[in-house]
N, C-alpha and C positions, 0 to 999 in steps of 0.2 A: 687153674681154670683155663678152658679152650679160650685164646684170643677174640674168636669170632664168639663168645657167649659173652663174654667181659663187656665186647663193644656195645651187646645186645641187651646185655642189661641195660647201663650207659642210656640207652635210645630209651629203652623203657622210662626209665627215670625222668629224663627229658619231656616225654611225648605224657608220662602223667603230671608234670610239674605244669605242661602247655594246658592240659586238660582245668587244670584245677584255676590257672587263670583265668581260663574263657569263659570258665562257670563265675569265675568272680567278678569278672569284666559284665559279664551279665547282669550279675545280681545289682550294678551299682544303677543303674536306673531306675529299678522298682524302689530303691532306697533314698534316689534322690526325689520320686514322689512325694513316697512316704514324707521326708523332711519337708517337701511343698502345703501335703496337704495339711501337714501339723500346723505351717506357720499360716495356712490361709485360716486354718480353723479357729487360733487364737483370733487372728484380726476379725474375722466376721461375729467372735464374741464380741470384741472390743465394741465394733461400730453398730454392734445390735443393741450393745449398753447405752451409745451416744443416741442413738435412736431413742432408745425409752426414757432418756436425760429432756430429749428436745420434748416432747410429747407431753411429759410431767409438767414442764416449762411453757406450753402450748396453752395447756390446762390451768395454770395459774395465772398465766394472762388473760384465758378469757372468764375468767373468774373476778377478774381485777374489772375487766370491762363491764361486767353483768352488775359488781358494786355501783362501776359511775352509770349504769343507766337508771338505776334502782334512784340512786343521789340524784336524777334528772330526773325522773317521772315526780321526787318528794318535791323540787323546786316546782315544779310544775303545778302539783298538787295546793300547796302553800299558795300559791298567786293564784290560783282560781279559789281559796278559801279567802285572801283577802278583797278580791274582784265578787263575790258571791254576797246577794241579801236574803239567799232561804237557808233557815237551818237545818232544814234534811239536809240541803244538799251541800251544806258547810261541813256537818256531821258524816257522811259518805264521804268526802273527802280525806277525812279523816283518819274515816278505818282503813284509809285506800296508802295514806301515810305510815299508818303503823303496819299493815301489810308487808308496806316496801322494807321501812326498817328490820321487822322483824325477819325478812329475806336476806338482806345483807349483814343481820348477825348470823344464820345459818350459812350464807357465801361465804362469809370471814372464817369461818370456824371449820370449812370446808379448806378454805384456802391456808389456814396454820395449819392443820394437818397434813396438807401439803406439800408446804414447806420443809416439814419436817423431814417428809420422805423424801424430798430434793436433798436436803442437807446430808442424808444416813445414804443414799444413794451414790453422792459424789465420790466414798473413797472406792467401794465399788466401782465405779469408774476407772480410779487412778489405777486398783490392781488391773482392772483388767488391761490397762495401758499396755502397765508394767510388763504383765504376763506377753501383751502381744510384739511388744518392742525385745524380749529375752526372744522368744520362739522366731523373730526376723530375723535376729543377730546369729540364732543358730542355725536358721536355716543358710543364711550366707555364708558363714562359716564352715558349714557340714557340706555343701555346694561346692566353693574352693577344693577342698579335700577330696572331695569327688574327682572333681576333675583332674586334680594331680596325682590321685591314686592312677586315674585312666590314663593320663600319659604313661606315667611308671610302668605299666602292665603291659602298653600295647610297647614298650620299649623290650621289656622285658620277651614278650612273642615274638620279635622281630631279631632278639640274641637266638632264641630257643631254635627259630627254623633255622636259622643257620647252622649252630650246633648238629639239627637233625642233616640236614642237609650232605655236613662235612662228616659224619659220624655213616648215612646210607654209604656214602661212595667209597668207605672203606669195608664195607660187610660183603659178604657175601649174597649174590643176587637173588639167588634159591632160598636160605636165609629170612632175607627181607620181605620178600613174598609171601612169607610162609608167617613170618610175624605180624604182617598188615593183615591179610585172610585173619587170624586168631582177633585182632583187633578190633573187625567187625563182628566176631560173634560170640565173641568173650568177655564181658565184664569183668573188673580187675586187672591182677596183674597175669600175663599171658606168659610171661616166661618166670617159670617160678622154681623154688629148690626141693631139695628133696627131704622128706620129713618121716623120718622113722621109719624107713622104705614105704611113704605113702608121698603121692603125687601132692602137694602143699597146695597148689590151686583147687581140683577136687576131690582132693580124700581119700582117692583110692586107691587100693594097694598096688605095684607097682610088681610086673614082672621080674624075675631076677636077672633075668642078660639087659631089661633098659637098666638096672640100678648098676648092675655092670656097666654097662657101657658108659654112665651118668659119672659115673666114680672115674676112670680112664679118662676123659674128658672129650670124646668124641663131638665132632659138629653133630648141628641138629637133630639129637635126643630129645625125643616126644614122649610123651604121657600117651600109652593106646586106650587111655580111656577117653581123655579131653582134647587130647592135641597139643597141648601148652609143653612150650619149648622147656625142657630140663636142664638145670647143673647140678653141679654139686662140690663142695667147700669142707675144708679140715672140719669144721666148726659143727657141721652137718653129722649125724649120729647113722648111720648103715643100722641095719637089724641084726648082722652079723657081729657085730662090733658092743651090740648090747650086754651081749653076756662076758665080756672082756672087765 
């Protein structure tokens, strides 16, 4: 193989290895989102649980209070039945005592079934703790990693230009121009082999003096249908060679 294709590979290699960083170097911020918004979402369940915890808790207390007012209106009640000399109005008192009582068995019986749901609520809680203190720990954790992936990588680009750097000022000028030009308007790989006397980049069939010349190892042998720079390698199969 031509020196100056060898090297050319070489760069190629390099400059998709650089490509495939940057796209990952990219991709780690939408990932370290991701990992933010997971661990915000467990906590805003957490603290949406302690919310409906207080609230439940809110409700038993003023359930508690509605008992002792109910228990003060009956003392109340009691000393204006013993303060009182008419019997309607002893009797009204009366009904006005069993009224309360019978409210604060309905309060009470309101309040244990509240309790209850206090009680069946609390481990709810605790998971959802649980769950929000694991989703922290892995977001700090998946965070860390992040970040040292990103040193790694941007270490990694900073080997790569070099590489490319020390790898252009040994190619040839005409060459390198002619591979950045393919670069821009070529997806894949831009200097490619040669494939059953078909160009391996696009497919198609390959005159016989390029696959001559590809074979020989001439500088900058092009594909005249794509452009993409050619070689070609023992390993490589000719169409002439197929019937052998």
């Amino acid at each position: 193989m031509n020196e100056n294709i060898r090297q050319v590979l070489i760069l190629q290699d390099r400059d998709m290895k650089f490509s495939r960083l940057e796209e990952e170097l990219e991709s780690l911020d939408p990932e370290r989102q991701s990992a933010k918004r997971d661990s915000l979402k467990r906590q805003q369940i957490y603290e949406e649980a302690k919310q409906n915890l207080v609230k439940l808790e809110v409700r038993r207390k003023d359930l508690d209070n509605d008992v002792e007012t109910k228990k003060t209106q009956i003392n109340k009640y009691a000393q204006q039945q013993l303060e009182t000399r008419k019997n309607e109005e002893y009797t009204a008192l009366g009904r006005e005592i069993d009224h309360a009582k019978e409210a604060i068995s309905k309060i009470e019986d309101e309040e244990l079934e509240l309790l209850e749901e206090i009680d069946s609520y609390k481990p709810k809680i605790e998971e959802a703790k649980g769950i929000a203190e694991e989703a922290k720990a892995h977001e700090v954790a998946t965070l860390a990693d992040f970040d040292e992936r990103e040193k790694n990588i941007e270490k990694e680009l900073e080997v790569l230009e070099d590489e490319r750097a020390s790898l252009i000022e040994k190619l040839d000028s005409k060459l390198v121009r002619h591979y950045e030009r393919l670069l821009e308007t070529k997806s894949g790989k831009v200097v490619v082999g040669v494939d059953h006397g078909n160009c391996s980049g696009c497919h198609m069939k390959l005159q016989a003096q390029t696959l001559v010349d590809a074979k020989s190892g001439r500088d900058m042998v092009t594909c005249t249908n794509c452009g993409r720079l050619l070689y070609y390698t023992r390993e490589m199969i000719m169409p002439d060679e197929l019937a052998d």
